[in-house]
C-alpha positions, 0 to 999 in steps of 0.5 A: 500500500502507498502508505506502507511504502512511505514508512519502508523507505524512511526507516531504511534511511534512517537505519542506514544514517546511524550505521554510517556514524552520522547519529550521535550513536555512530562510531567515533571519527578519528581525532586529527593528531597535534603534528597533523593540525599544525600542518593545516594552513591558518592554523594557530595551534603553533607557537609563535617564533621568538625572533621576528625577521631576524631580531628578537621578539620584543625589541622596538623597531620604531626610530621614529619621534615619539611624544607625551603629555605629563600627569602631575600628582603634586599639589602644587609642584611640578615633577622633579626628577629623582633618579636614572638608572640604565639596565640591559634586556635580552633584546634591548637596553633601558634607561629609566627616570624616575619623578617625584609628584607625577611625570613630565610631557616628553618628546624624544627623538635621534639628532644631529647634535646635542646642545645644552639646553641653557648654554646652547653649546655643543655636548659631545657624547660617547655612541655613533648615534644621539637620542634626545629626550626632553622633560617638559614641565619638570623643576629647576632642581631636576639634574643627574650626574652622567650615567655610563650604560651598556654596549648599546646604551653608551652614556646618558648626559643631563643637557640642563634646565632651561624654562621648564624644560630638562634635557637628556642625551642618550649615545646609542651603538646599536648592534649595526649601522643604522638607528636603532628602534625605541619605545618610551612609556610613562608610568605613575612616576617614571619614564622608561625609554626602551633602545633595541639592540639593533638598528630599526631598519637593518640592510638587506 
């Protein structure tokens, strides 16, 4: 009969699907092994290389100018610089300057020339190339006495105070013959200045 004939044919399929394992009662499908879903293209599964076209991971590769606006905590003081301190990293070197009452605005970048802020005469440093920071908005009483560094980070020079303004000189030898990459970040009270090791744009 005609409707018998609708029942015979959907429970043949439906047999027929569980036996293929298409049911939730089916057999189990093979679970790719860990090598195999590396192997698939996209795929996340694998770790990231610790170095990046050649340098390690975590070294700044921007040489470009770089700036901030400050946050004063203290009542009425602007910030005063208190300490610098350099230390080395497995793929850059730092120089850390520490405030009283919050941080200075900044703007850092690679020159020519060091000058002194005040005298407007030529500083000479140690280093084939020269980062200058400056603080802007710091006290009269922010100064330092020179720092040497490390194999990168030569020597760190105070430039002097002169309206507001804190000038500081980094040499940088970087592992190469072009600038190196920097990173500059503030904090609640310092300001870190991060010098990769090698240069930013390495030749081909």
């Amino acid at each position: 009969m005609p409707h018998r004939s609708v029942l015979s044919a959907t429970a043949a399929a439906v047999l027929l699907t569980a036996g293929c394992g298409g049911g939730s009662n089916g057999a189990e499908e093979p679970v790719a092994t860990a090598e195999e879903s590396a192997n698939v293209s996209g795929s996340d599964v694998t770790s990231p290389s610790p170095e990046a076209g050649g340098r390690p991971a975590g070294a700044p590769q921007d040489a470009s100018r770089k700036s901030g606006e400050g946050r004063w905590t203290g009542a009425s003081a602007a910030p005063a610089l208190k300490d610098v301190r350099v230390s080395g990293h497995d793929a850059y070197d730092r120089v850390s300057f520490e405030f009283a009452d919050g941080v200075p605005g900044y703007f850092a970048e690679y020159v020519d020339t060091l000058r002194h802020g005040g005298l407007g005469e030529e500083v000479r440093i140690a280093g084939e190339h020269r980062l200058k920071i400056v603080f802007v908005g710091v006290t009269p009483r922010s100064t330092f006495g020179d720092r040497e560094g490390t194999p990168v980070i030569r020597e760190v020079r105070d430039l002097g105070v002169f309206e507001g303004e804190m000038g500081v000189g980094i040499g940088v030898d970087p592992e190469g013959g072009d600038r190196a990459g920097f990173r500059v970040k503030a904090e609640e009270n310092r300001i870190v200045v991060d010098i990769a090791h090698r240069p930013a744009n390495p030749p081909d």
